[in-house]
C-alpha positions as CSV (number, residue, x, y, z in Angstrom):
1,X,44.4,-36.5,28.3
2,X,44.3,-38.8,25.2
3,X,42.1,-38.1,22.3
4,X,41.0,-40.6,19.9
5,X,42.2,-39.9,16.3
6,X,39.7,-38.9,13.9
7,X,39.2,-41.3,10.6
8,X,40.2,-39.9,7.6
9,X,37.6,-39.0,5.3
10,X,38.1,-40.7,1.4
11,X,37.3,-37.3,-0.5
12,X,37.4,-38.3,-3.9
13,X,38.2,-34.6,-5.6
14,X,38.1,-34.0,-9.7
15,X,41.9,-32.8,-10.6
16,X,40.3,-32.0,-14.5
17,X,38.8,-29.4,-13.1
18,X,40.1,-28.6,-9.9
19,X,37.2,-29.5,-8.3
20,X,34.8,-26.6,-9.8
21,X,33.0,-29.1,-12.0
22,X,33.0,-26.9,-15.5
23,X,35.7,-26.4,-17.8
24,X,35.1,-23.2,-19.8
25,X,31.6,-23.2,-20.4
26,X,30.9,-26.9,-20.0
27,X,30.5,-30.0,-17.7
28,X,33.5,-31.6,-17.0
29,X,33.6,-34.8,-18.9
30,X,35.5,-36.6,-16.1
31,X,33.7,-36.1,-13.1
32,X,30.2,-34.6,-15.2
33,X,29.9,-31.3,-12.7
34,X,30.4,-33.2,-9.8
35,X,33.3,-31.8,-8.7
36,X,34.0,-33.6,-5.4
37,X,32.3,-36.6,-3.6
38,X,32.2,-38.6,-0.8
39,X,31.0,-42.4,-0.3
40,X,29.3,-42.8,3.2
41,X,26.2,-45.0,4.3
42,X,25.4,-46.7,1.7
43,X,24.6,-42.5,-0.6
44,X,27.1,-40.8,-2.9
45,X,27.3,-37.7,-1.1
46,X,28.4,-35.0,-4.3
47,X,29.0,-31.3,-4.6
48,X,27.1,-30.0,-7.9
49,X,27.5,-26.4,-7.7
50,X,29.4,-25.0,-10.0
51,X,32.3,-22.5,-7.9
52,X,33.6,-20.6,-11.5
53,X,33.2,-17.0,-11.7
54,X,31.0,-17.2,-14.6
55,X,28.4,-19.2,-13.3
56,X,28.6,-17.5,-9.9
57,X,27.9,-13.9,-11.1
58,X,24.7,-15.9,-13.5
59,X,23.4,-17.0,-10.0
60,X,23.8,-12.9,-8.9
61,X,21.8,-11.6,-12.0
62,X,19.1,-14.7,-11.3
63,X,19.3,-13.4,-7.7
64,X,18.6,-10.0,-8.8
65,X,16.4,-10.4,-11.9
66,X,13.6,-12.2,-9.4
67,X,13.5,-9.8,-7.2
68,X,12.9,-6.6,-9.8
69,X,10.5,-9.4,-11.6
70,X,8.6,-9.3,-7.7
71,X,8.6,-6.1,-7.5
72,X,7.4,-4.8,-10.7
73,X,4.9,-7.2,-10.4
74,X,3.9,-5.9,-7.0
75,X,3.5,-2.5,-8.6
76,X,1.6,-3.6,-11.7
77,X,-0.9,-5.6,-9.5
78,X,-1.5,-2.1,-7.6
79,X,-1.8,-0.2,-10.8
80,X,-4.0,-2.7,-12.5
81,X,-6.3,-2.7,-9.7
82,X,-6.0,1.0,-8.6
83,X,-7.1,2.2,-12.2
84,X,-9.5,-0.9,-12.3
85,X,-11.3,0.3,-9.3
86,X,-11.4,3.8,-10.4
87,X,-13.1,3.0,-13.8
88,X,-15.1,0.5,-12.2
89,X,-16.6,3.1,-9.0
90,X,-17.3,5.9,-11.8
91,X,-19.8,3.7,-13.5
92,X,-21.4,2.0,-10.2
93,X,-23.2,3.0,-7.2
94,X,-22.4,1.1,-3.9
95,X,-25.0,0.5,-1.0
96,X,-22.8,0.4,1.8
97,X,-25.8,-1.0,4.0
98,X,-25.6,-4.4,2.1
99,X,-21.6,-4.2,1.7
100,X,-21.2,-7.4,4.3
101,X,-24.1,-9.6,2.1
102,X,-22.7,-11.3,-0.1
103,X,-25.2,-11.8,-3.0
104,X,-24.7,-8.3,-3.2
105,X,-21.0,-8.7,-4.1
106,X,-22.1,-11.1,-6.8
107,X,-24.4,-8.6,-8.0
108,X,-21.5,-6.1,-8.0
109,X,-18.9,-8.5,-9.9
110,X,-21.9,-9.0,-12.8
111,X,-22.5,-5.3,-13.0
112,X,-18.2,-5.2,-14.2
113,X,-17.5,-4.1,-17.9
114,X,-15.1,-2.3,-20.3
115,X,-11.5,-1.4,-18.9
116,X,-12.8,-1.5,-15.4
117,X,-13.1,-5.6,-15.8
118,X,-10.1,-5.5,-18.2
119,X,-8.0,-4.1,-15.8
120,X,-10.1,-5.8,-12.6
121,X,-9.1,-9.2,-13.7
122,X,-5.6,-8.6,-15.1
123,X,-4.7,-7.3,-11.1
124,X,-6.0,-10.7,-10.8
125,X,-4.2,-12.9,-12.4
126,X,-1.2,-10.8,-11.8
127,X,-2.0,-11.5,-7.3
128,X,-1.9,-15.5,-8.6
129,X,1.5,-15.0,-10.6
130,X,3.0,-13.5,-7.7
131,X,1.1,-15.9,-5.1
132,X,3.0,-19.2,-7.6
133,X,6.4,-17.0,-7.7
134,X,6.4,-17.0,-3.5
135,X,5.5,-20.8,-3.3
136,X,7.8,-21.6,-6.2
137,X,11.0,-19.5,-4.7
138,X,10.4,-20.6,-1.1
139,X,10.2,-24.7,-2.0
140,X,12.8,-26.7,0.2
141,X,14.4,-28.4,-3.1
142,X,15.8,-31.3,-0.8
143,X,16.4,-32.8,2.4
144,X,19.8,-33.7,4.2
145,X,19.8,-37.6,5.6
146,X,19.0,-38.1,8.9
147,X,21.6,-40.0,11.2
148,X,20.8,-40.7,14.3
149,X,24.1,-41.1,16.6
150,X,22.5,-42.4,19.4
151,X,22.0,-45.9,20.6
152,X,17.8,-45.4,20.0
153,X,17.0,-45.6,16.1
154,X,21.0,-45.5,15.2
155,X,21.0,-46.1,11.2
156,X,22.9,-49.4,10.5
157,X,26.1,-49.1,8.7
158,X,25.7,-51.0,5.5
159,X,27.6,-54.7,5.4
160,X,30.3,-53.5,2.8
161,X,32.0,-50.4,2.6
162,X,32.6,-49.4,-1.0
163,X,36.1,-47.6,-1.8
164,X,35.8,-45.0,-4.5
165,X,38.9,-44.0,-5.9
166,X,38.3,-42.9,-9.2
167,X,35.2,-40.8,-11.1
168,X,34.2,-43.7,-13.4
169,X,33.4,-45.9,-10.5
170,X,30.7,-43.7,-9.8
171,X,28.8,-44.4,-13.1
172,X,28.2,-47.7,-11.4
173,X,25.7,-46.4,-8.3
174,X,22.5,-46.3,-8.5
175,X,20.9,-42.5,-8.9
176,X,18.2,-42.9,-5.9
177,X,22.1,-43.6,-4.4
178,X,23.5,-40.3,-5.2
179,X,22.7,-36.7,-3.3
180,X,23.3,-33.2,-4.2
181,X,24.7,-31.4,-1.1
182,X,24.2,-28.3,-2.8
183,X,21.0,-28.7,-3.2
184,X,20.0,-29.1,1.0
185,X,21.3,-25.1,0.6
186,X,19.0,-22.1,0.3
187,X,20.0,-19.6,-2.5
188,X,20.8,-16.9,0.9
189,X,23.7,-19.5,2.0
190,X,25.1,-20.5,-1.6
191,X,25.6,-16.4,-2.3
192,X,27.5,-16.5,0.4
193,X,29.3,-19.0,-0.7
194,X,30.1,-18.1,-4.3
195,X,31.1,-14.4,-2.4
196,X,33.5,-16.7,0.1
């Protein structure tokens, strides 16, 4: 059985840096944190995550720094509202016959002073902190290009085909032109890769 041979792909890799995109502590003036790329369709397909063991362990303590920052956030909301409610309850009576109206629970918010409100509306804006930290840490930062390898809706291969051999070539495309693979990647699948 005969197999058709694959076409090689033009990886165009950054021998400055061996392809990690930082020297040290700094971009890599020759291929500016890019590290490796690929020319396809018409897009710049790049690699900007940096693979050194410095930045990998700063992506670790970020890992680890929002999570303690969730959770003791969690735990101040409970305490701010736990000691709120308690202050509040010793200075207030509740009708549990009008607890579903809910004039009454305007009534009730009104009647809310000293610590009780302090610490009442504190829990509050604490719950929409953490509520902006669970949008803001689950936002899809980008999407990967559809390509449709099907006869129906098949993306057209652009006219030219444009040979990049060298880093300062790619000063030259346009930056709606160039995309981030790394950043199609949830921060789950790039600690696995920094631990790869």
């Amino acid at each position: 059985m005969l197999f058709d041979k694959p076409e090689t792909i033009s990886l165009l890799s950054c021998q400055t840096c061996k392809a990690t995109g930082y020297i040290g502590f700094s971009k890599c003036k020759e291929c500016r944190g890019m590290s490796a790329g690929h020319f396809d369709r018409g897009n710049w397909l790049f690699w900007f995550y940096p693979l050194t063991r410095y930045h990998l362990s700063l992506a670790k303590a970020r890992r680890i720094f929002n999570k303690v920052r969730f959770f003791s956030s969690i735990i101040l909301w409970l305490t701010a509202w736990g000691w709120g409610i308690y202050f509040i309850s010793r200075n207030l009576t509740i009708n549990f016959s009008l607890i579903l109206d809910p004039a009454y629970w305007l009534y009730l918010l009104s009647t809310i002073h000293g610590i009780g409100a302090v610490l009442f509306y504190a829990g509050a804006w604490i719950l929409l902190y953490l509520w902006y930290r669970a949008i803001v840490e689950r936002i899809k930062k980008a999407n990967v290009e559809r390509y449709h390898y099907g006869e129906y809706g098949a993306i057209k291969e652009p006219e030219e085909k444009l040979e990049i051999s060298q880093w300062n070539q790619t000063k030259k495309i346009k930056s709606k032109k160039k995309i981030n693979i790394a950043d199609t990647f949830t921060d789950e699948a790039l600690s696995v890769l920094g631990e790869a």
